[in-house]
C-alpha positions in Angstrom: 29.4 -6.6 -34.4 25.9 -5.8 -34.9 24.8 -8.6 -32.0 27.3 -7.5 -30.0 26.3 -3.7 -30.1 22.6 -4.5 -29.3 23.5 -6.4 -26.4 25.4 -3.1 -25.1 22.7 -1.7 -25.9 19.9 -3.5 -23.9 22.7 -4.0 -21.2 22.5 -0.1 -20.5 19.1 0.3 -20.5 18.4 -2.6 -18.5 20.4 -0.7 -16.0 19.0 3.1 -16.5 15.6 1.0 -15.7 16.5 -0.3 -12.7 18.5 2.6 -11.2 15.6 4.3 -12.5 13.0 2.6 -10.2 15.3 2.3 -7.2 15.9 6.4 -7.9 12.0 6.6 -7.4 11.4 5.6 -4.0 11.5 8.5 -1.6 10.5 7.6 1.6 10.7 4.0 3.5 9.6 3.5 7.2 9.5 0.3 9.3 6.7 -1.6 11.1 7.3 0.9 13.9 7.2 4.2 11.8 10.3 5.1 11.8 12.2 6.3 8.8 14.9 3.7 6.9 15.4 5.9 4.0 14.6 9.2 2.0 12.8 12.0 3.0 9.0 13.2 3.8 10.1 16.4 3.0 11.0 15.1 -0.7 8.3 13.2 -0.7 5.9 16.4 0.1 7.9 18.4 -2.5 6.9 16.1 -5.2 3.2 16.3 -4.2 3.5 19.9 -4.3 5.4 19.3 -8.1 2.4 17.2 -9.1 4.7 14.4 -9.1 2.2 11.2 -9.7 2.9 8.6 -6.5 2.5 5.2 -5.4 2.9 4.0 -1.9 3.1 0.2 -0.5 3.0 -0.9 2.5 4.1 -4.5 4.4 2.1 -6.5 6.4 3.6 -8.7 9.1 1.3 -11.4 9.0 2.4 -14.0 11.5 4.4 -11.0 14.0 8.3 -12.7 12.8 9.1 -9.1 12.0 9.7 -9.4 8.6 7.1 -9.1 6.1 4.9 -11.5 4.5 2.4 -9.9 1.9 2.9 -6.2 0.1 0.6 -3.9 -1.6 0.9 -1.0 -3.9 -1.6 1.8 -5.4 -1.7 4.8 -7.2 -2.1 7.6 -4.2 -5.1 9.4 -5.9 -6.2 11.3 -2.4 -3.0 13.0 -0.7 -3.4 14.6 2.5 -0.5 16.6 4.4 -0.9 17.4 7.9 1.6 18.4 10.8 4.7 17.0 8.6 3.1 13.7 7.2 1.6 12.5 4.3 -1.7 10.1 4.2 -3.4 8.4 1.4 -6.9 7.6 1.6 -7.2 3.8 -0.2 -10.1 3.3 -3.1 -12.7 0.9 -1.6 -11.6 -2.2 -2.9 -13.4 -5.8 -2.7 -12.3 -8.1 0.1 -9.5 -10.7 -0.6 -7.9 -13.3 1.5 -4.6 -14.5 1.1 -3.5 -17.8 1.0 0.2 -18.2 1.6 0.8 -21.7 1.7 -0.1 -21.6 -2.0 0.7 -18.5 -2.8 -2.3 -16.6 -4.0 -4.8 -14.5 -3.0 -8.3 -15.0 -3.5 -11.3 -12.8 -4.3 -14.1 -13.5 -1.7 -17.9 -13.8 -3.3 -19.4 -10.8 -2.0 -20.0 -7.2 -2.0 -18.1 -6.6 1.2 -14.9 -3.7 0.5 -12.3 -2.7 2.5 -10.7 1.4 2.6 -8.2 2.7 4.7 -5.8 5.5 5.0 -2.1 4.9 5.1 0.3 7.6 6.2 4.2 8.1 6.5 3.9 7.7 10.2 3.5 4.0 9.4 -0.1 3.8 10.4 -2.5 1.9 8.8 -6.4 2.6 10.0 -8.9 0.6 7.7 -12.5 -0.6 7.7 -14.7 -2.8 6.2 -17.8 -1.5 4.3 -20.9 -4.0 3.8 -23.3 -2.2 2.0 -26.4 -4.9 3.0 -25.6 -4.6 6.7 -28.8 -2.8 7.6 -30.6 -5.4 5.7 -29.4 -8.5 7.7 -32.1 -9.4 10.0 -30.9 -12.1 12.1 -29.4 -10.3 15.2 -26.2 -12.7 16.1 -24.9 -12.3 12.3 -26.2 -8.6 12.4 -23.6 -8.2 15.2 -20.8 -10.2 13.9 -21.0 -8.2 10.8 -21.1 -5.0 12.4 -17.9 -5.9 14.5 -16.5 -6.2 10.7 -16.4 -2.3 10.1 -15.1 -1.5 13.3 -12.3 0.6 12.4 -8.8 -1.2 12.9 -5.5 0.2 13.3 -1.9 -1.4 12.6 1.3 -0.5 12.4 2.7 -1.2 8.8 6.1 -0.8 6.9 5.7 1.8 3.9 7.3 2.7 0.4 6.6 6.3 -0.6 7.6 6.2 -4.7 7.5 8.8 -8.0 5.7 6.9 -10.6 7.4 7.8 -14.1 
């Protein structure tokens, strides 16, 4: 009795945990912006609460419309404007991924990428290469300097509660 009562037991929580996380996610767009589920007015309301959030967003690697690599972060700078939300990304060091093996891989150097991600799907990034005024040799100079040219994409998002 006492096995079987445990079992309940983790069986229920099990559950609460994942109803829990799917209960979390407030706002999910596609690669062209446009809203699959929830609400950015929920989503602002729980900025406004205080509410702790993470969004991810999917990149469509080789264009098949579906995607092929994900990331998530705490949002730690929230910005509303017109209706929409946007997250400003933490610098982070540059990583390539490798999908044939799966993994992604640290590159050796001191290059970072930062973008700003926003419930209108966009995703406008740039590299930042702190020795880039120190490079001396012109053709790499410019090469490098192409690098934190500021990109934009289209990219599908998650808006979520942490708990």
């Amino acid at each position: 009795m006492n096995h079987l009562h445990f079992f309940l037991c983790l069986l229920f929580f099990s559950i609460a945990s994942i109803a829990q996380n799917e209960n979390s996610i407030l706002l999910k767009t596609d690669f062209e912006g446009n809203i699959e589920s929830g609400s950015i007015e929920n989503l602002i309301s729980e900025i406004q609460k205080g509410s702790k959030i993470r969004v991810g967003w999917k990149i469509d690697l080789n264009k098949d419309g579906s995607a092929d690599l994900e990331h998530w972060i705490d949002a730690n700078f929230l910005s509303i404007l017109n209706g929409h939300v946007f997250n400003q990304i933490d610098p982070i060091y540059k990583q390539l991924p490798k999908s044939n093996i799966p993994q992604v891989e640290i590159i050796e150097s001191t290059m970072m990428w930062t973008g700003i991600i926003g419930t209108n799907g966009k995703l406008i990034s740039r590299y930042i290469i702190p020795e880039l005024l120190q490079i001396e040799d012109d053709n790499l100079y410019d090469a490098m300097a192409k690098q934190t040219a500021i990109k934009e994409k289209m990219v599908a998002t998650v808006w979520a509660v942490d708990f």
